[in-house]
N, C-alpha and C positions, 0 to 999 in steps of 0.2 A: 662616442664623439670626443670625450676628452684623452682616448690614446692616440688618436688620431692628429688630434690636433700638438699637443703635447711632441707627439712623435716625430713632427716635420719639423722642417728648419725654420729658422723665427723668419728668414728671407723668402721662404717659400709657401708662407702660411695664405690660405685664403681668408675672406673679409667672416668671415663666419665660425673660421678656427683661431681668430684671432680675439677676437668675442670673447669665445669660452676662453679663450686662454685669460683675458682680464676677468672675466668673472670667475675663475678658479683663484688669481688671485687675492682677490674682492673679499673670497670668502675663506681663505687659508688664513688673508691678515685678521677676517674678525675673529679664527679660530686662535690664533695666537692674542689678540687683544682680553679674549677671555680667560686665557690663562693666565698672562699677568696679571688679571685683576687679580684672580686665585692668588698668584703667589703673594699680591699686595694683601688681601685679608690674610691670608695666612701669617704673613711678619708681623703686619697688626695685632694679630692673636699674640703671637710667643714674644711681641715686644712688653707687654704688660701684664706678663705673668707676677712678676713681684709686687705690682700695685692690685694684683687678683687675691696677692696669698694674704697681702696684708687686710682686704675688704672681706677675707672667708675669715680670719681672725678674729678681725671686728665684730664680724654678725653671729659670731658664734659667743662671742664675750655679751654682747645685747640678747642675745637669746636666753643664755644661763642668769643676767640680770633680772630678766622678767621674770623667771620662772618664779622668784622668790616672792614675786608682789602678786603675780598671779595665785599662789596657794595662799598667801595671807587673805587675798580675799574672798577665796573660797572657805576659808574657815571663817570670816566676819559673816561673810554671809547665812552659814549653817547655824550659827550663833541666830542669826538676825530670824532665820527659818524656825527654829526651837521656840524663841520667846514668840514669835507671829502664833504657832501652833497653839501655844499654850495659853497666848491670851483668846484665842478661838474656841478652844476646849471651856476656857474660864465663862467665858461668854454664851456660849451655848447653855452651858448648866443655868447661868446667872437667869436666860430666860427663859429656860424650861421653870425654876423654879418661881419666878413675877408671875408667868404663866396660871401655874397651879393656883398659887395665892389668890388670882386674882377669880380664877374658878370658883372656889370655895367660897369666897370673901362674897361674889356675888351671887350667889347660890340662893339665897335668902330673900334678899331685896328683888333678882330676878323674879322670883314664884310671887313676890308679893303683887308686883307690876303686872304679871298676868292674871291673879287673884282679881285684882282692880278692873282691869280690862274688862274681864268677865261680867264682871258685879255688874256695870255701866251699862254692857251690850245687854244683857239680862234685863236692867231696870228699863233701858231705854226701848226695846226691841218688842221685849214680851210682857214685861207687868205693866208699864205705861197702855199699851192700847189695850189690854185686857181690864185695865182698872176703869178707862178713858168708855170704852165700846161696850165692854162684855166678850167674853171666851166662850171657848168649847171646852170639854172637858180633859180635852188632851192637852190645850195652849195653858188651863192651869195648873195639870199635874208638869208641866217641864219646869213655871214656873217653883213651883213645889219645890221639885227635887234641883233646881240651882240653889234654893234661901238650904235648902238640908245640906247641900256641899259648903256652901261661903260660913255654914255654922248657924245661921238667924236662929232665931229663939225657938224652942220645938211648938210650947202650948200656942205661939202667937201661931206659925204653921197650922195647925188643924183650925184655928177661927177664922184664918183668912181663906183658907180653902173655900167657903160657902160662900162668903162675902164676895170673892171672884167669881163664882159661878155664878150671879146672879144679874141679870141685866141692872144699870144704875139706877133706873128709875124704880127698879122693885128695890131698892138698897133701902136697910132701916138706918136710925141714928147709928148701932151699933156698928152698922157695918161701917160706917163712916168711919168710925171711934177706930175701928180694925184695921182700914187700909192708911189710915195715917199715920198708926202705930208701922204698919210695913211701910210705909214711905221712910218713917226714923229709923226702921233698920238697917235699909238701904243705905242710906245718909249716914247712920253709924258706922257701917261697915268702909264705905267709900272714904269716910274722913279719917278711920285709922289707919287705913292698907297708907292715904295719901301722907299722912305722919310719918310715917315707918318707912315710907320710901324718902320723903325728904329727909328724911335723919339719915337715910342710907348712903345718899345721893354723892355726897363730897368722897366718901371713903370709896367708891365707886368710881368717881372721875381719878381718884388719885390711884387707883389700880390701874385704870385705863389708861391712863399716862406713864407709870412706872411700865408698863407690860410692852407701851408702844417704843418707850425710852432704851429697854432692853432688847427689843427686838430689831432696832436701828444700830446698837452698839455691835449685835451680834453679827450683821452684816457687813456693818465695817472691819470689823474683825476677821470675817472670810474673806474678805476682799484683800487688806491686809496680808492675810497667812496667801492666799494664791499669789500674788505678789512676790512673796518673798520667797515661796516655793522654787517659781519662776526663775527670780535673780538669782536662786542657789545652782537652776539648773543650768545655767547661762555662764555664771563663773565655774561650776566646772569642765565645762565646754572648752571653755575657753582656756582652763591649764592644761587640760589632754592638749589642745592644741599647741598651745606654746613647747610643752613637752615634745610636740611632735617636730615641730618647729627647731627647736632645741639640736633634738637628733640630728634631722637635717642638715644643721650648720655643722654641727662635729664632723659628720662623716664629710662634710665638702674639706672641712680643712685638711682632712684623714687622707684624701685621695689627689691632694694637690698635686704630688709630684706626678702619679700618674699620671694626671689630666695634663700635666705638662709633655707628659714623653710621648702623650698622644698628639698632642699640639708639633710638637717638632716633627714630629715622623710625618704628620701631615704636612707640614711645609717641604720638608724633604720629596716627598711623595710629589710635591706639586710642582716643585721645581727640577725634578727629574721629569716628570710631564711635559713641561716646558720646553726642558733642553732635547729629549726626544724629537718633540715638534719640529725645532729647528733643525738639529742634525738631520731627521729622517725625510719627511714630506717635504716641508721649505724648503731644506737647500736641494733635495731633488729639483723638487720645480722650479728653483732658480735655476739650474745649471740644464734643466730643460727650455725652461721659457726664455735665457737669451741666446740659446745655441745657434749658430748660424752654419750655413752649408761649408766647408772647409774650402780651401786655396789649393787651386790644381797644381802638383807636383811638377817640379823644375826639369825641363826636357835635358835631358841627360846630352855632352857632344857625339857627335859619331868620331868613332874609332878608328882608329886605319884599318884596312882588311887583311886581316891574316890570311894565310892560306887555308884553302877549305882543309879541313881533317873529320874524321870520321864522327858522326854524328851520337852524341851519347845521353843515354835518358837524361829527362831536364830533372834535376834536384829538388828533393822536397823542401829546398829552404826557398828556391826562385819562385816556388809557386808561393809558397805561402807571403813571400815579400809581395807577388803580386796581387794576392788578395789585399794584406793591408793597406794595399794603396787605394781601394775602393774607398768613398765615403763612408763612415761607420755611421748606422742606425743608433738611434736611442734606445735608450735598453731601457725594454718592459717591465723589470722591477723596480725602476725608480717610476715611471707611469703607473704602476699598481700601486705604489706606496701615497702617493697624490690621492690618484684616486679614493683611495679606503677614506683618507682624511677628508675631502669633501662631503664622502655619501654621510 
């Protein structure tokens, strides 16, 4: 449709080859609007290369500045890493050894406090209702063999054995005499374990305290050392980077010039774009879209008549002057050249 229309004379155009002809040029002008802008970014670009070279300078001078703060604190930090470590290490030891101490220290006082226990569940459990009721012969062989563990006195052992075996009401004086000498054993044994333990007692709470005091110190201390672990891993992250960083700037300043010849050759590029545009497709289709049909040829006068003479082939110059006197068509390589630039 568009050699068509393109092809006729702007006078002879119909309502629909006139059409495309504004819409061809509708969109030729926004194809040259775009190139301009092209060739505007492009000046843009090569107009501010020296305020580029001087900002790649810059950041590459702030680049090699940090490098120097960044390593320092990467060494503050390794520093800070070592003593966090070593008060961790210190600390650990500090309560493995409260630890033990406190093992040991209570070792003693502990067995006594189960000693105790015993004795109490022993007097309260089995000799109390056996002394209270009367036993069978097994409820006072147990208690037996608890008075032979806690130590009770051996000869009182074999005279209380009967005196338990025997319901209370058959009990003589003696036996009276016997179970209250075991009641004072009881009572003896329970009153010393309970000396021994209050005498133990304080040395006991201040184990328990020192052990809990070491074992809080030692967690702050690992919390501490991961911390600093952390920060040590963070600042050297962060010098690789800066170093990386670093690089980067150098090599931009390093490749200035090139990045400039790239810049020009693309403005170049774009403005030879341009100017193609115009010479080739544009001015075709100008010099298509306002052509008009030509002015017919000036009638020539009549001649006087010679006499006839003999008739002689017509010249290849008469003919061909008679062809250029036909209207000339538009030539399809300037309609192909339009074309391409629309599709």
């Amino acid at each position: 449709m568009l050699d068509t229309s393109l092809g006729a004379y702007k006078d002879t155009r119909l309502a629909l080859q006139t059409e495309v002809v504004d819409m061809t040029s509708a969109a030729l002008g926004a194809v040259e609007k775009a190139l301009l802008q092209d060739v505007k970014n492009a000046e843009a670009k090569t107009a501010n290369v020296y305020q580029d070279k001087a900002a790649r300078g810059k950041e590459a001078a702030s680049a090699t500045a940090v490098i120097s703060k960044l390593q320092a604190a990467v060494t503050a930090k390794q520093a800070a890493n070592s003593a966090a470590s070593a008060a961790n290490q210190e600390a650990c030891e500090k309560m493995t050894e409260v630890q033990a101490a406190q093992k040991t220290g209570d070792k003693e006082v502990n067995a006594a406090m189960i000693k105790k226990e015993k004795i109490e569940k022993t007097f309260q459990d089995l000799y109390t209702p056996i002394k209270t009721s009367g036993g069978d012969k097994a409820a006072v062989k147990s208690v037996l063999a608890a008075g032979k563990d806690f130590g009770f006195d051996a000869s009182l052992m074999v005279s209380v054995s009967a005196s338990l075996a025997k319901a209370p009401d058959a009990r003589t004086t003696f036996d009276t005499m016997t179970l209250k000498a075991m009641d004072d054993e009881f009572e003896k044994h329970m009153g010393a374990l309970k000396t021994e333990i209050e005498a133990a007692l304080p040395g006991k709470d201040a184990r328990e305290k020192a052990a809990v005091a070491a074992t809080e110190k030692q967690v702050a201390a690992g919390q501490a050392c991961a911390k600093a672990l952390l920060e040590m891993k963070e600042a050297q992250k962060a010098a690789k980077d800066g170093e990386k960083a670093e690089a980067a700037a150098v090599t931009s300043v390093q490749s200035w010039l090139a990045d400039c010849r790239v810049l020009f050759e693309s403005l170049d590029d774009t403005k030879g774009a341009l100017e193609d545009f115009r010479e080739g497709a544009m001015k075709s289709f100008s010099e298509l879209k306002d052509k008009e049909t030509p002015p017919p040829e000036p009638e020539e006068p009549e001649e006087p008549e010679e006499p006839e003479a003999a008739e002689a082939p017509e010249e290849p110059a008469v003919a061909e002057a008679a062809e250029a006197a036909e209207p000339p068509a538009a030539e399809p390589p300037a309609v192909e050249r339009v074309a391409a630039e629309v599709n």
